[in-house]
C-alpha positions in Angstrom: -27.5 56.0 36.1 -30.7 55.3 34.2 -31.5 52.3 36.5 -31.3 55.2 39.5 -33.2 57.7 37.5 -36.1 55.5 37.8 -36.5 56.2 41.3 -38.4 58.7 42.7 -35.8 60.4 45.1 -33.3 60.2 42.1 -35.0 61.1 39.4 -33.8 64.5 37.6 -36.6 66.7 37.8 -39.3 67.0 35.0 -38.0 70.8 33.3 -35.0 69.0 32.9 -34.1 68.6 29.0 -33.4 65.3 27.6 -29.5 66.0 27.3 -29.1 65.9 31.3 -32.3 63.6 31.9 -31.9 60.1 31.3 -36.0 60.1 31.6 -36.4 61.6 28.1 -35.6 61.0 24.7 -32.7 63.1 22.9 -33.9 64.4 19.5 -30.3 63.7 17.3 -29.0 67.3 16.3 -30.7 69.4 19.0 -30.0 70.6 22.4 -32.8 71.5 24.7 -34.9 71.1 21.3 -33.2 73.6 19.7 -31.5 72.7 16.4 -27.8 72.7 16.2 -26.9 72.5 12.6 -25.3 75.3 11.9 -25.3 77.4 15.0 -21.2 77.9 15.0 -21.4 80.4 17.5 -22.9 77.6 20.2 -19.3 75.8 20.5 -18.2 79.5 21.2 -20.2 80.4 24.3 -20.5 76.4 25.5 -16.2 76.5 25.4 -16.4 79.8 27.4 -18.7 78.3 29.9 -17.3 74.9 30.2 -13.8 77.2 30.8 -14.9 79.4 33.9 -16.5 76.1 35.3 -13.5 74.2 35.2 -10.6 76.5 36.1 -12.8 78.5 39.0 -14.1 75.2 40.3 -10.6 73.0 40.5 -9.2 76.5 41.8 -11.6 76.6 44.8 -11.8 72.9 45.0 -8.5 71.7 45.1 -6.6 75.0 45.2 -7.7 76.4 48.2 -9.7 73.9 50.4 -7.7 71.0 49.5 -4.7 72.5 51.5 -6.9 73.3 54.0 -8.2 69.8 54.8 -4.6 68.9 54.5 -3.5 70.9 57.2 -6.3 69.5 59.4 -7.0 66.1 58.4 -3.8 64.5 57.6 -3.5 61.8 55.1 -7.3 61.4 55.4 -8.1 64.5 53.4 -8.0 63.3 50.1 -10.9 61.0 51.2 -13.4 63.6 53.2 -12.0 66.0 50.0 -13.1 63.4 47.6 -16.5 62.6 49.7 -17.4 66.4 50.0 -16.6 67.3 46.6 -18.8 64.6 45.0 -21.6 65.7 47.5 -21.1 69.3 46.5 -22.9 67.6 42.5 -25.7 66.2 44.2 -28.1 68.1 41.8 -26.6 65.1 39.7 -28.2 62.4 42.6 -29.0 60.0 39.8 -25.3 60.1 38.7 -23.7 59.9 42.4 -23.5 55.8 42.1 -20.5 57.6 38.8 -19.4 60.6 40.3 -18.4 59.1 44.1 -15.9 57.4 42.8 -14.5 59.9 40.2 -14.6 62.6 43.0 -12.0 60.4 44.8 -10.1 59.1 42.0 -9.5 62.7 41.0 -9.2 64.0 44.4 -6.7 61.1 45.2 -4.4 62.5 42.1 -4.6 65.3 42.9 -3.5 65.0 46.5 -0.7 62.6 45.4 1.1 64.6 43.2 0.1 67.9 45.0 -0.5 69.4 41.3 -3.6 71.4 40.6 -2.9 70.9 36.8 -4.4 67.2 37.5 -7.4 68.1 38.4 -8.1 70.5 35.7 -6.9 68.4 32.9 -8.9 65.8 34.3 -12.2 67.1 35.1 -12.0 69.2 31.7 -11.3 66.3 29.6 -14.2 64.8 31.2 -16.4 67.9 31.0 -15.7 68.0 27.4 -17.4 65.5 25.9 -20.9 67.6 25.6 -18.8 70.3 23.6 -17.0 67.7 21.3 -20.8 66.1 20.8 -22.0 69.8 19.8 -19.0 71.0 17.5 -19.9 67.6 15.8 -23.5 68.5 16.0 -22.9 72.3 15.1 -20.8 71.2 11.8 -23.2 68.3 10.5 
């Protein structure tokens, strides 16, 4: 990801903070330079954040147009699911070399076991690590 970042068409732009652009230097114990010891209510409003995002997007993602392209495309739509989905984070384009093939590992599960629950376990799990990193920073 940072080798990608490098390059022009890649790189995250500028306003970006350091957290979400590999281009910058993290300060240990802030987020977008704001300090996070002590800041309890942060976890709060990140958790409720990191919630809608999750649920809403494996809902529309995989609950609705996932059946969809299964209708039309066969055994196929996992794959132009998988492809479209990772497309749909390409304000991440210096992560897409990572999410690609997450987007179809996840999309693959999901489609294999026809269980939205996979998704959503999966992709919050994953989206979770920023909020474990701030409770720890939050509680320092």
């Amino acid at each position: 990801m940072n080798n990608l970042a490098q390059h022009s068409f890649f790189s995250p732009p500028s306003f970006f903070p350091a957290e979400i652009n590999p281009n910058k230097a993290a300060i240990s114990g802030t987020m977008m330079d704001y300090s996070l010891a002590g800041q309890y209510w942060l976890p709060i409003v990140y958790f409720i954040g990191w919630f809608f995002n999750i649920f809403s997007e494996e809902f529309l993602w995989r609950g609705i147009i996932l059946p969809r392209q299964v209708e039309r495309f066969g055994t196929k739509a996992w794959l132009i699911h998988g492809l479209m989905w990772g497309l749909w984070h390409f304000f991440w384009k210096w992560q897409l070399v990572m999410l690609i093939p997450f987007a179809l590992f996840f999309t693959f599960a999901i489609y294999k076991s026809k269980n939205t629950w996979v998704g959503i376990i999966s992709h919050g799990a994953l989206n979770a690590i920023p909020l474990i990193m701030i409770i720890i920073e939050v509680f320092r």
